[in-house]
C-alpha positions as CSV (number, residue, x, y, z in Angstrom):
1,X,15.3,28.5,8.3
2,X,13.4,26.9,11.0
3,X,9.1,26.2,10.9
4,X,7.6,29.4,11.9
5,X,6.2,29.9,15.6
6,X,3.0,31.2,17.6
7,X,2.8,33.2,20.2
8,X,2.9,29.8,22.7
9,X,6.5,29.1,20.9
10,X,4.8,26.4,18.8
11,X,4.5,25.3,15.3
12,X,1.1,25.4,13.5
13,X,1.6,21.2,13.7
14,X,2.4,21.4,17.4
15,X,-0.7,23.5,18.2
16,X,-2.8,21.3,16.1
17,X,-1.4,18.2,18.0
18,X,-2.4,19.4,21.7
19,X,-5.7,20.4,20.1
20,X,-6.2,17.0,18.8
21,X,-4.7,14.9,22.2
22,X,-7.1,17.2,24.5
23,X,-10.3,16.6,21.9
24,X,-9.5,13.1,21.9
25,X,-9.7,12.0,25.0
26,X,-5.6,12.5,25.5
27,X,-4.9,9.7,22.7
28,X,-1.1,10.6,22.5
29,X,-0.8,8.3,19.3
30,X,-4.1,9.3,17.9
31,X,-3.6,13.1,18.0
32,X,-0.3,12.8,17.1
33,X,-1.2,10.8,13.5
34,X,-3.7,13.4,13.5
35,X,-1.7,16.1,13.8
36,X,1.6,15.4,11.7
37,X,-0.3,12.5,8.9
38,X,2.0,9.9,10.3
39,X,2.2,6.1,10.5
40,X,0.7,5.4,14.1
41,X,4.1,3.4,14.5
42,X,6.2,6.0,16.8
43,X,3.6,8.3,17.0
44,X,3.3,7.8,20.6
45,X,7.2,8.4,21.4
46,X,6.9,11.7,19.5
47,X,4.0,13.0,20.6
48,X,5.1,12.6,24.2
49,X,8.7,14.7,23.4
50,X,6.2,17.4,22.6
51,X,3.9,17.1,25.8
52,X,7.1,17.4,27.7
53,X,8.0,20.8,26.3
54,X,7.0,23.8,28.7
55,X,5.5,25.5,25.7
56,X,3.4,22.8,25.1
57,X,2.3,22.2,29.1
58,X,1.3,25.9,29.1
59,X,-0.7,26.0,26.0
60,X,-3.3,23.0,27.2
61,X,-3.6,24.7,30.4
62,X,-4.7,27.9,28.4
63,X,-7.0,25.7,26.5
64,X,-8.6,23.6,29.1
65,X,-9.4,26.9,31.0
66,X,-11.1,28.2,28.2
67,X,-12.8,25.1,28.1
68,X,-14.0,25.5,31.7
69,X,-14.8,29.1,31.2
């Protein structure tokens, strides 16, 4: 059984990542020790495989619009 997704195609952990990297200033490491309560040691590496995925690119364009708007 695989971790349950949003609407965007994202976990609840994934979600709260981008949250965190677009609050932060776009801290990739920061956000993602945030996000997942991990070591900060290859928290960089693994919260860049997630800003690669599509899902991911489409929900911080839906959040920074709504932060415009």
């Amino acid at each position: 059984m695989g971790w349950s997704k949003n609407e965007w195609g994202l976990t609840a952990q994934q979600t709260k990542f981008i949250e965190e990297y677009i609050c932060n200033g776009y801290k990739v490491g920061a956000a993602y020790a945030v996000a997942y309560n991990s070591p900060p040691e290859n928290a960089s590496s693994n919260g860049s495989k997630i800003l690669r995925k599509p899902e991911a690119q489409r929900y911080m364009q839906h959040i920074q619009k709504e932060r415009i708007a």
